[in-house]
N, C-alpha and C positions, 0 to 999 in steps of 0.2 A: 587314149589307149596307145600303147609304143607296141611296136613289134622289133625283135632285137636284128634283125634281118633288115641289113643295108647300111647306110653308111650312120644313119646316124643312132648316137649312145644314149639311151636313157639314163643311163648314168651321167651324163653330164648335161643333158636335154633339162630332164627335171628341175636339178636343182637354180639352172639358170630362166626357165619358167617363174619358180617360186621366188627367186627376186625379181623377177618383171611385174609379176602381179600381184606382190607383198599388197598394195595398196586398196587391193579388192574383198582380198580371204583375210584380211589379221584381224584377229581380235582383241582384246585388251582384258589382260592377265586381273586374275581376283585374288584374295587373301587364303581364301580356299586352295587355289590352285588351276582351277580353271579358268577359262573364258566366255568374254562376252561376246558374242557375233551381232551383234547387232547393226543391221543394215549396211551387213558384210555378203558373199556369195560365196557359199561352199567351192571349191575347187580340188576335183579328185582325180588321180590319176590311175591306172593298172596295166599290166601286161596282157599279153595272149600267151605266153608261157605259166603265169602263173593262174590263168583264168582256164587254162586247160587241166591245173594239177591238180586244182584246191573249187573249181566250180564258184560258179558267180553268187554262190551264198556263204562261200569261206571269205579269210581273213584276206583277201588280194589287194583291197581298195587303200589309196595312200593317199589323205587329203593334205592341203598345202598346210606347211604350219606345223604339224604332228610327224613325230619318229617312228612310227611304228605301220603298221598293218592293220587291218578293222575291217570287220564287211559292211556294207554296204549302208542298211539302216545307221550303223552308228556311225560310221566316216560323214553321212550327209548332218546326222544328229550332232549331240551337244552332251554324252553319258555322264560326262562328269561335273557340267552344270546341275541336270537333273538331281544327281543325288547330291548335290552343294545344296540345292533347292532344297530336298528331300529332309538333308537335315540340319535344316535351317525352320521349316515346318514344327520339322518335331520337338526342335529347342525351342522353337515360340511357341508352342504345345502344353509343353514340361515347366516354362515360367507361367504361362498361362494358370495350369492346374497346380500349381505352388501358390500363384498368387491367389484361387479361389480359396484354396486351402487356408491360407493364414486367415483371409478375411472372415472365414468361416469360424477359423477360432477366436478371434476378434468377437465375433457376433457373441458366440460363448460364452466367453469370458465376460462381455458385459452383461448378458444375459443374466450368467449368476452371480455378476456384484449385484445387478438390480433386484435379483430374489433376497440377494441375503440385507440387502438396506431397505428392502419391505419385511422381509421375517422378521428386521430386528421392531421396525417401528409395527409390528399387529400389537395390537391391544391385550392387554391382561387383563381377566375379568375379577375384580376386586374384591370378589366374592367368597371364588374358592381358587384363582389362581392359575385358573386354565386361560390358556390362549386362545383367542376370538377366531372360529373357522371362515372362510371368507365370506361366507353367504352372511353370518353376522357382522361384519365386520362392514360389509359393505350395506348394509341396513341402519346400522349404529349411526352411520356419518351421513347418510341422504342430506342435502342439501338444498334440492328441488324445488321450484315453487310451486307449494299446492300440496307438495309431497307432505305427509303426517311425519313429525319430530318421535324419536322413539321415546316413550320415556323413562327405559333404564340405558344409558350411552353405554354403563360402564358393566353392564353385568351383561355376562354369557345365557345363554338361550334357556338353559334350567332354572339358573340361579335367576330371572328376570323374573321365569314364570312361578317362581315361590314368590319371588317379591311382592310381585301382582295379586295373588291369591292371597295372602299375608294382609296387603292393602283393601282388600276388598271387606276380610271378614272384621277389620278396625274401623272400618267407613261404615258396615253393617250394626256392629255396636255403638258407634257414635248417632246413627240414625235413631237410633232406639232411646238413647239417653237424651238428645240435642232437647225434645220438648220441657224437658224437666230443667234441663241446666242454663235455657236460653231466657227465662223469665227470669232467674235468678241473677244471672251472670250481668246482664245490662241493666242496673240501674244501680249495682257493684260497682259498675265502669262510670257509670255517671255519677254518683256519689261522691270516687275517688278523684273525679278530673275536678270537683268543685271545693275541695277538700281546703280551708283555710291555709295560710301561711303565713307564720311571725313573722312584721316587718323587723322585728330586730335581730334574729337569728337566723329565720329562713327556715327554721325547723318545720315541719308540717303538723298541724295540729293534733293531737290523740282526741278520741273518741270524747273520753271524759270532759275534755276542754273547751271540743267543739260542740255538746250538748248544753254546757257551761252557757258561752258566749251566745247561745242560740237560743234561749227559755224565755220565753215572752207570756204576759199574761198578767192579770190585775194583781195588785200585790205583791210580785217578784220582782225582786230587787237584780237590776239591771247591770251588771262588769262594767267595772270603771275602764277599762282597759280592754275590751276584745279584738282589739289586733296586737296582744302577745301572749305568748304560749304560756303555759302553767308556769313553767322554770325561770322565764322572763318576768312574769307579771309578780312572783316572791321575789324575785331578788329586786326589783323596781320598791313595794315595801319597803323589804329589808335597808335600802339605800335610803328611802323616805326618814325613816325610824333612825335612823344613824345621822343624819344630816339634822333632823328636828327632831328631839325625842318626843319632846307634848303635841305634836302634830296629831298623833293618832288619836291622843286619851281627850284632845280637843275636838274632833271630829264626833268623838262616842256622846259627849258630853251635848253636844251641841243634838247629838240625836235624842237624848234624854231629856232633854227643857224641853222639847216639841210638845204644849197639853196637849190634852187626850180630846175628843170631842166627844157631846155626848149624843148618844143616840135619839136620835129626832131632833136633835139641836140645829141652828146655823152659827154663823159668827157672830150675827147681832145679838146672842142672847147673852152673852156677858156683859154686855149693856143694861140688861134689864133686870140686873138682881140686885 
């Protein structure tokens, strides 16, 4: 505190204090424009002229380092770091809630790509066309173990429940029929798995052919040939007959010299007439 009373000048007092003690009070300039003090010591100085004009709560106070006047809180303070701070806060604030911001749309945006690469893959119900609601949709696919398989994947919840009722009254009349058609039907199936085949064509035998090769009994005369089909067994003839023409009319022939036996006869008795 200087009083201008005597010999010496605060006018030149001061300013050769503030280089003696640069070393104590400086602090080190920012981008902002202010300073650091950091583990520095305020140094202030005032009058008793201007400390009688303006009172110990006006502008009188002059700290080393600074041009101006300040009162007191701020001469020992730092006001213009504070508000460097202040918005420096508010910029880290404002990237802050930009950066939540984008992430947010971020979230969005994949959000509804992933709705629209499920809307496209739901199910159509192939029925009548309508799109699977999720509660079907997510029944349809169960994968579970233990879990019941649906059994329409592909039809929507109406169209499933006709199918089913549909199924039920064709399972109801098959019920009704099955006595009548299960005697008949199996021994149809057995017949046909037993059914001859010509070794020379491979054709499957007809009815006619396979009663043919199949007649047993005193008296009936026997197929020369019963492993081939009608169609084979004439053209086999027919090649016979063409290759040797008297082949047949020999064969007739020979069945016609056979005597006759007579009744109550044996063979010794042409011995004995």
């Amino acid at each position: 505190m200087f009083n201008r009373i005597g010999e010496r000048n605060p006018n030149r007092t001061v300013p050769r204090l503030m280089e003696l003690t640069s070393h104590l009070w400086q602090g080190q300039r920012q981008k902002g424009g202010h300073h650091h003090y950091d583990g520095r010591i305020p140094i202030i100085a005032t009058g008793l002229k201007n400390l009688s004009e303006h009172g110990p709560a006006g502008p009188v106070f002059l700290r080393f380092g600074r041009d101006h006047m300040e009162p007191l809180r701020e001469a020992i303070g730092n006001p213009r770091r504070e508000a460097a701070d202040a918005r420096a806060r508010e910029e880290t604030k404002a990237r802050q809630d930009e950066y939540q911001a984008q992430m947010r749309r971020a979230a969005q945006e994949q959000a509804a790509k992933k709705a629209a690469e499920r809307e496209a893959r739901r199910p159509v119900c192939t029925g009548c066309g309508t799109k699977f609601t999720d509660e079907r949709w997510e029944v349809a696919q169960v994968t579970d173990w233990g879990a019941p398989k649906d059994t329409h994947p592909h039809l929507c919840d109406d169209c499933k429940h006709r199918a089913v009722a549909a199924e039920r009254r064709v399972a109801g009349k098959q019920e009704h029929q099955e006595p009548v058609h299960r005697g008949a039907e199996q021994p149809t199936f057995q017949r046909e798995a037993r059914r001859p085949v010509c070794t020379e064509c491979g054709v499957e035998f007809t009815d006619e052919r396979w009663k043919a090769i199949e007649r047993a009994g005193w008296g009936v005369p026997q197929e020369p040939r019963p492993s081939l089909c009608g169609d084979c067994d004439r053209r086999y003839d027919t090649d016979v007959q063409q290759a040797w023409p008297g082949a047949r009319r020999h064969q007739e022939q020979q069945g016609q010299a056979v005597p006759e036996q007579k009744a109550g006869g044996t063979w010794l008795s042409r011995f004995r007439r």
